[in-house]
C-alpha positions as CSV (number, residue, x, y, z in Angstrom):
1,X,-24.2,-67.8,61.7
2,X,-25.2,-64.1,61.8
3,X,-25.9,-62.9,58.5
4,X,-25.0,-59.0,57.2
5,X,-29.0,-58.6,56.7
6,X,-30.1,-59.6,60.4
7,X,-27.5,-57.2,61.7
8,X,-28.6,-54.1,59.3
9,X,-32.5,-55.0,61.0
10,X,-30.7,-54.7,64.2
11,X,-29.1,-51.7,63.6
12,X,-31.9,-50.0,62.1
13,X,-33.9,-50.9,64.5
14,X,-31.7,-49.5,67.5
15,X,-31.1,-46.2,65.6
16,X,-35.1,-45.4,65.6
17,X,-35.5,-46.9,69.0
18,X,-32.7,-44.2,69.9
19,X,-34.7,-41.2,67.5
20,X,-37.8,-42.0,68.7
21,X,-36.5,-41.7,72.6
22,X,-35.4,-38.0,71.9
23,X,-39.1,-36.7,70.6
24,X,-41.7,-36.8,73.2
25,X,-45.6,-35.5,73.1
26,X,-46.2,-31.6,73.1
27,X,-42.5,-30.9,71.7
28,X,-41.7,-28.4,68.8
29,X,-39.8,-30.2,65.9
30,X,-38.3,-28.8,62.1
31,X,-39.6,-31.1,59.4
32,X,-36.9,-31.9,56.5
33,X,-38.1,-31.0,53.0
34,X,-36.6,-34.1,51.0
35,X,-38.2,-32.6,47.4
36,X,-36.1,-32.5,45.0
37,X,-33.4,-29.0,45.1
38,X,-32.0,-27.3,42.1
39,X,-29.2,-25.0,41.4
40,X,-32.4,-22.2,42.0
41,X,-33.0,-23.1,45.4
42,X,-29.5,-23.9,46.7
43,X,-29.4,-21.2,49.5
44,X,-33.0,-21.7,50.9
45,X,-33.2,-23.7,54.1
46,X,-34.5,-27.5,53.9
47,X,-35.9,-27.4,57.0
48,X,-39.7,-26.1,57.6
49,X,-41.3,-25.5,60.9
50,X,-41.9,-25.6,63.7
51,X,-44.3,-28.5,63.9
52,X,-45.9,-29.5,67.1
53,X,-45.6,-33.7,67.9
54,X,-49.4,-35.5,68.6
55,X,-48.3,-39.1,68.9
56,X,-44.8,-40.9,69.1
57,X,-45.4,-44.3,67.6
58,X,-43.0,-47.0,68.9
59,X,-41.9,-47.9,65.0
60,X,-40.9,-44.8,64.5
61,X,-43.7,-43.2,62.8
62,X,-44.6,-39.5,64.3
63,X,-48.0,-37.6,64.4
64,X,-47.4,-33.9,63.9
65,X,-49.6,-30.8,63.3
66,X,-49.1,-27.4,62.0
67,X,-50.0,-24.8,64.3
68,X,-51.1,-22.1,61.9
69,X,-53.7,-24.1,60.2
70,X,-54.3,-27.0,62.0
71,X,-53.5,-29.9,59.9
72,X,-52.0,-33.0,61.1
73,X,-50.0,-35.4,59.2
74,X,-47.7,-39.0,60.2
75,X,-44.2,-38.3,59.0
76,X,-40.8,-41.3,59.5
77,X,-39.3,-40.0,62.7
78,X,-36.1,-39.8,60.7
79,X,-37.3,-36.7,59.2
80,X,-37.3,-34.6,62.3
81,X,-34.8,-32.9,64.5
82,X,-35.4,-30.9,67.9
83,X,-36.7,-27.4,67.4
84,X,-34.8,-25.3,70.1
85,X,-35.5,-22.2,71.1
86,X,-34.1,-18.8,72.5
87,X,-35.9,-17.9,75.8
88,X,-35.4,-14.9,76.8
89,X,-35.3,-14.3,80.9
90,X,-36.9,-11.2,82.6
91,X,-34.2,-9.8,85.0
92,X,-34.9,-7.3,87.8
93,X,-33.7,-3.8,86.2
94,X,-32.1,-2.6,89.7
95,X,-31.5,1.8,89.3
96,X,-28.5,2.8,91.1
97,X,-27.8,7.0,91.2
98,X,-24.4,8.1,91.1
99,X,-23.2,11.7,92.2
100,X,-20.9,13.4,90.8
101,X,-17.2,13.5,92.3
102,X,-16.3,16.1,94.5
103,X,-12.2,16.4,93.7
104,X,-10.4,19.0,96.4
């Protein structure tokens, strides 16, 4: 008999195995701030970032550093989402000279 506990380790298991295949080496990730948030800080963001990833572990654990300083830290895999960015795409600027319109 399958017990409630076994399939919660199951689970768990599968939903870092599915985290942990998003996040790869060399991505940018937002770190959640889980600190306690009062009334005061209701509208700031929870997120903090960007964070580059060092090391995917396969349990879930995830080596990130800060690139303004340097420092690198292990954080639960749980506590990061993708950071995605807006490129922006040079386009050829092409000139094109109209003349004015000769009406008879």
């Amino acid at each position: 008999m399958i017990t409630l506990g076994f399939l919660n380790t199951e689970l768990s298991s599968f939903m870092i195995n599915l985290l942990v295949g998003k996040i790869v080496s060399g991505q940018k990730v937002m770190l959640y701030n889980s600190r306690l948030h009062l009334f005061l800080d209701k509208f700031k963001t929870k997120w903090s970032g960007p964070y580059v990833v060092q090391n995917v572990s396969p349990h879930g654990a995830i080596e990130i550093s800060d690139p303004k300083n340097g420092n690198t830290f292990k954080v639960n895999g749980q506590r990061l989402k993708p950071f995605f960015t807006m490129e922006t795409e040079s386009h050829n600027i092409h000139e094109l000279s109209l003349f004015e319109p000769v009406y008879m």
